[in-house]
N, C-alpha and C positions, 0 to 999 in steps of 0.2 A: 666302193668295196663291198662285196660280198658280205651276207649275214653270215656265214660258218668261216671265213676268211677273219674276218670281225674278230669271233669270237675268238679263234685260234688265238689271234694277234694279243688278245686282251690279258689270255690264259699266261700265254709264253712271258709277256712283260709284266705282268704279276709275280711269276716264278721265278723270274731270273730277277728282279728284284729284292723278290726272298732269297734267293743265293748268294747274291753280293750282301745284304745284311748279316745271313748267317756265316758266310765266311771270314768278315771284317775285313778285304781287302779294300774297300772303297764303303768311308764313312756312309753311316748309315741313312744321314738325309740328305748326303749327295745321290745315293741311291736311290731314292723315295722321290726326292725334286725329278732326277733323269727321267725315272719312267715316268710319273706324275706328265713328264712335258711333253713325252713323248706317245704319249695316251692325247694329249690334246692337239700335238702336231698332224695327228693323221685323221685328228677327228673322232675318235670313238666316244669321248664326250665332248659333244657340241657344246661351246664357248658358251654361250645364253643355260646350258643347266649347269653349270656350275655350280650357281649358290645353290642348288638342289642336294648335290653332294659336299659342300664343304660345311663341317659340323662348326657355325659358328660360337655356337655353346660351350662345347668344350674348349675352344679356341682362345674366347676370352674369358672364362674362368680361368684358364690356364696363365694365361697374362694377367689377370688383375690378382689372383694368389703370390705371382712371381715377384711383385711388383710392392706388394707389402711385407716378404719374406723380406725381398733388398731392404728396402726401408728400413724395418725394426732391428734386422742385422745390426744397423750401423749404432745403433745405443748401446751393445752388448747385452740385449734382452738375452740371447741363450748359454751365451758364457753363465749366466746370473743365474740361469736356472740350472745350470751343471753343477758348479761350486755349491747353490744350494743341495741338491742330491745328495755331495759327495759328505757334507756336514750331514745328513739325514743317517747315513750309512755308518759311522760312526768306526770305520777301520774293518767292519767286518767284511769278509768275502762274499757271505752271503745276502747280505743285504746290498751291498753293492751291485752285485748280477742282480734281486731283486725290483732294486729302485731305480737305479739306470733303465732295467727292461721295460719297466711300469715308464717312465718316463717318456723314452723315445716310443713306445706304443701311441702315449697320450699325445704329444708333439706330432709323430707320423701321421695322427688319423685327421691333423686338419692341417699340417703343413706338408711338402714336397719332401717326401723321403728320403731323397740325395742330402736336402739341406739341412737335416734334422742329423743325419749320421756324420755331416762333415763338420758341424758344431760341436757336437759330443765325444765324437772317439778321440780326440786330440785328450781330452780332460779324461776318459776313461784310460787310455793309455797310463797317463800321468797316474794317477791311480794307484793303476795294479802294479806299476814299477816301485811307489814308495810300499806295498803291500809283499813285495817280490815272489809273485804268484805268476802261474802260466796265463798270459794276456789271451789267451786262445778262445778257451769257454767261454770269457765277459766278450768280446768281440763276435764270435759266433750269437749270442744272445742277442748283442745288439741288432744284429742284421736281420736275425728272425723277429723280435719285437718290430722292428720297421715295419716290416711286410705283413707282419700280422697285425699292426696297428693300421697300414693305409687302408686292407680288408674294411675295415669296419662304418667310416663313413662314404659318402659321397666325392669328398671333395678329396680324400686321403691316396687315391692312387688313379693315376690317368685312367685305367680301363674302368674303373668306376665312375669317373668323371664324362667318360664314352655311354656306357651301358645308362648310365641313369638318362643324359641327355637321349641317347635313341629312343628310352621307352618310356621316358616322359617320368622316372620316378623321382619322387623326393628327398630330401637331405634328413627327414625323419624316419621314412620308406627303408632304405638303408640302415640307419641307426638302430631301428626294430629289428631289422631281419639279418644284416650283417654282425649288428654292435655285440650280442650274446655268442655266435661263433666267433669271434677274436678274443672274448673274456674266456671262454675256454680254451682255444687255441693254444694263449699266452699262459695260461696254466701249463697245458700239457709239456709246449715245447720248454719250459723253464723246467719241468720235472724230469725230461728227459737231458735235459742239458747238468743238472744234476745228477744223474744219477750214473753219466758217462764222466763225467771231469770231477767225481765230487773226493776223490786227492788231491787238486788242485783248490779244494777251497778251503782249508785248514790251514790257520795262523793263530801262532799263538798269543797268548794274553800280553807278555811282555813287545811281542812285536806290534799286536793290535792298538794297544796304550801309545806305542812310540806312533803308531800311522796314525792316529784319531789327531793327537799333538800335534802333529806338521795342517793336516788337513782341516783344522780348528783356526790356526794358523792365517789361512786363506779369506783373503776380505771379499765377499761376495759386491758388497758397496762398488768395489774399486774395478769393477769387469765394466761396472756402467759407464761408458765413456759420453754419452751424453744423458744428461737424467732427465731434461726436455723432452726427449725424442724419447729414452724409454718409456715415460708416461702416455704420448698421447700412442705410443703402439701398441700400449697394453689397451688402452681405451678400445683404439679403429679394432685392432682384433678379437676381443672381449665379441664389440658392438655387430663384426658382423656373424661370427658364427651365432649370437643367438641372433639374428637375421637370417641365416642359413634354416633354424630352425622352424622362422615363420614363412618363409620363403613364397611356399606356395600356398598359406591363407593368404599374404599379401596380394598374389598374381604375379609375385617377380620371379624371373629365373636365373638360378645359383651366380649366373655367368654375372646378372644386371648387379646381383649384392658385391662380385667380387669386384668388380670395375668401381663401383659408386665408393667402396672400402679403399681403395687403390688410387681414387682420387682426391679422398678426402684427406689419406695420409700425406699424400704426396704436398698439397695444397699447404696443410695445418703444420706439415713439418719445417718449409719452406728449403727443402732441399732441392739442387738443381737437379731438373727432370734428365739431364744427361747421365750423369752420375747416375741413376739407380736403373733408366731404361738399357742400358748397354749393359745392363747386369744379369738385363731378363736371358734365359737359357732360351735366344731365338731358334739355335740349331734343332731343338727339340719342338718346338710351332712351327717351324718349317715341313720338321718330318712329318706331322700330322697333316700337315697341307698334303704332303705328299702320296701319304695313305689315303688319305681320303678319296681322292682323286681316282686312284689307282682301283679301289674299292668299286669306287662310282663306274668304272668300265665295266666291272664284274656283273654289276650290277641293271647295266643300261645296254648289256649285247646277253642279259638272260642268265649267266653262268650261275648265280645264285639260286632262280627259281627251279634251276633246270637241280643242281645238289639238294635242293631245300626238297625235290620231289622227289629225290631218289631216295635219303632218309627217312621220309615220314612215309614211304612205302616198305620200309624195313622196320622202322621203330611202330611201333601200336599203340604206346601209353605215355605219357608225360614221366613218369615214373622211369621207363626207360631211358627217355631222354634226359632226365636229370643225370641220370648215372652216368652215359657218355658225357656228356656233355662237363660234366666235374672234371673226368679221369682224362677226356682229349685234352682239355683248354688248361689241365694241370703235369700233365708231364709234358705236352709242348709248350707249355711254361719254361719249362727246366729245362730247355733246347734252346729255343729262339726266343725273341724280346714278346715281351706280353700285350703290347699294345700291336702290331699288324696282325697278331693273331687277333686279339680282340675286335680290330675293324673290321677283320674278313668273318668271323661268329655271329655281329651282331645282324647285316640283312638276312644270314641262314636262317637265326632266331626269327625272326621277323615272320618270313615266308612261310614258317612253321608253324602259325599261327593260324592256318586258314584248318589245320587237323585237330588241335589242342591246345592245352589250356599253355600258354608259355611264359604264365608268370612266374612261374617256380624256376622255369629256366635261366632267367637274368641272372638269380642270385647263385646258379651253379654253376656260370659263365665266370661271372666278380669272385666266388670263391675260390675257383680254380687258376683262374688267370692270376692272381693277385698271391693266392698261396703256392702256386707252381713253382714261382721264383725261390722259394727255398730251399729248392733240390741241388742244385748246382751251384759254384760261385760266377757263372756267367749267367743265372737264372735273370737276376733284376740286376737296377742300376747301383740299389746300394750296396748289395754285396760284391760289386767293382770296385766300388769306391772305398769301403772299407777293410776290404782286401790292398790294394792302393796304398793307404795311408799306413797301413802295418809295416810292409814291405819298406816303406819310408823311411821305417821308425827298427828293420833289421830283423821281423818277426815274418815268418815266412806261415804261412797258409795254404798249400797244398790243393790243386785241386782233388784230387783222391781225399784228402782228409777233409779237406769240406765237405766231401761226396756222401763219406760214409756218415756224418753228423747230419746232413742238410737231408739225405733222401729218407733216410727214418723219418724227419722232421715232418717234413712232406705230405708220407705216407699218413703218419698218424695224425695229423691237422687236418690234412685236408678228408681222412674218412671220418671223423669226427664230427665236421662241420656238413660234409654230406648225410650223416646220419640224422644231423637237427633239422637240416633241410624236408629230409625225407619226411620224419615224425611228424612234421608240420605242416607237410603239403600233399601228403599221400596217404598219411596214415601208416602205423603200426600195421 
């Protein structure tokens, strides 16, 4: 086949792949697998480079995280830690959106966002209903705390888990340059989530007295369904994020700490490995297989070098490119899913390299992909999800009224956090 034939072929099935995912007619890593196969059926990546394009770093980090989330699940480790919250919070409304948000930030930035929001909002729910408050705001908060909690480390949200593996950064690397834009982030978006719903956070003393009463009530002990298994996942999880920490004085990478974590629990817990590996969210390793792949065509018939030269012949400063590169990868955030975008950014980033400095770029990559998602309620997965579970529960969520909370939200996090970028890598 032809080299301009090639590429054509590469372009088209990249694109029409991104159509079928943005339209939702045909799940999304059936779509990712077809082209993926159909990139390799005609050859454009030859069988032998494969492991060249398939990120197995992210791959199994993504599986060895998965794999201990199941596990610890099964003790009632995050029931335990909700119930505890909910006693923290003591009836008030405002410490509740508070402590909940601090929470699911904390929980988001080293477990899987999906599962951090499908443990909590059930108990949050419960809540605000003994509270009889609009469940809107404490929901809204959660979603943004997610997202702006997976921001902040390495391990906390797939395109960071991408971005770090391409450029080779650390799980401290992250924490330094991400961890301070999420602490403010999580400020702002909590001040404006107040300052739009805050009729909805007044209750008074005699009803606060009766909520504190019911929620005192609740035996945090009793969520632990095995206290075995809660103990050694408090341990394996404890043991590896500060592992994560040392990561790379050790020489290990994120991916060898999460597998070694993942086996250790699995072993010491003596649960049947069926049981928690059919738990792992394969559909979601597959789509990555899928991306990857499809990437790799982009990548192996030129389309990449060929964009990466056409930018860095319009863009002149790193400073520039911070700035795109925030406001592209953060309002098609808020369109389409953030991880095919983030696999098609990171070889541009890359190629981009040969004109300027592009380490500033990575973190305007991660803050934009990872904060975009809180423009829209189809932005990220959690705000599907916890949109989902409302609806469940007879609480309707609006996309419009998501829209006009979530894109303020957005706006202001994510120029905020380009702003610290900036100060810090460009100068005042």
């Amino acid at each position: 086949m032809e080299q301009g034939i090639t590429t054509l072929v590469a372009v088209v099935v990249f694109l029409g792949v991104y159509a079928l995912i943005i339209s939702e007619k045909v799940h999304r890593t059936v779509a990712a697998l077809f082209g993926a196969a159909l990139i390799l059926f005609i050859r454009i990546v030859p069988w032998d480079k494969l492991p060249e394009y398939l990120d197995l770093d992210t791959l199994f980090l993504l599986i060895g995280m998965m794999i201990i989330v199941n596990t610890a699940r099964e003790s009632g480790l995050f029931e335990f830690i909700a119930i505890k919250t909910a006693k923290l919070a003591r009836g008030s409304p405002m410490k509740v959106l508070l402590l909940f948000s601090l929470v699911t930030a904390l929980v988001s930035s080293v477990l899987d966002n999906v599962t951090t929001v499908l443990l909590l909002t059930p108990m949050l729910l419960y809540i605000t209903r003994l509270m009889d408050v609009n469940p809107v705001p404490f929901l809204l908060a959660e979603v943004f705390a997610s997202n702006i909690g997976g921001t902040a480390t390495l391990i906390g949200d797939p395109p960071n888990i991408m971005i770090g593996s391409a450029a080779g950064l650390s799980f401290n690397e992250f924490l330094v340059n991400m961890g301070p834009i999420a602490a403010v982030d999580l400020v702002l978006s909590l001040g404006l989530i107040y300052l739009i719903y805050r009729g909805a956070m007044r209750v008074d003393e005699k009803k606060k007295r009766s909520i504190t009463s019911i929620i005192e009530s609740l035996r945090e002990e009793e969520a632990i369904r095995d206290h075995s298994l809660f103990r050694k996942s408090v341990i394996v999880i404890l043991a590896v994020i500060g592992l994560f920490f040392v990561h790379d004085k050790l020489g290990l990478e994120p991916a060898v700490v999460a597998l070694f974590g993942a086996s250790v629990l699995l072993i010491w817990s003596g649960m049947e490995p069926d049981e928690i590996l059919e738990k792992v969210e394969w559909t979601a390793i597959f789509f990555f297989v899928g991306l990857f792949i499809l990437v790799g065509a982009l990548v192996e018939t030129g389309v990449i070098n060929g964009i990466a030269s056409w930018v860095t012949g319009h863009i002149h400063s790193t400073g520039e490119a911070l700035v795109i590169i925030t406001w592209f990868s953060a309002i098609a955030s808020a369109i389409v899913d953030n991880i095919p975008l983030t696999a098609a950014m990171i070889p541009l980033i890359k190629a981009m390299g040969s004109s300027m400095n592009i380490y500033p770029l990575w973190w305007a990559l991660s803050l934009g992909a990872c904060l975009g998602g809180n423009g829209t309620a189809i932005g990220a997965s959690a705000n599907v999800v916890v949109i989902g579970i409302a609806a469940r529960e007879g609480i309707r969520i609006s996309f419009v009224e998501f829209l006009k909370v979530g894109l303020v939200v957005m706006i202001v996090t994510v120029a905020a956090g380009m702003a610290i970028l900036w100060v810090r890598y460009i100068g005042v």
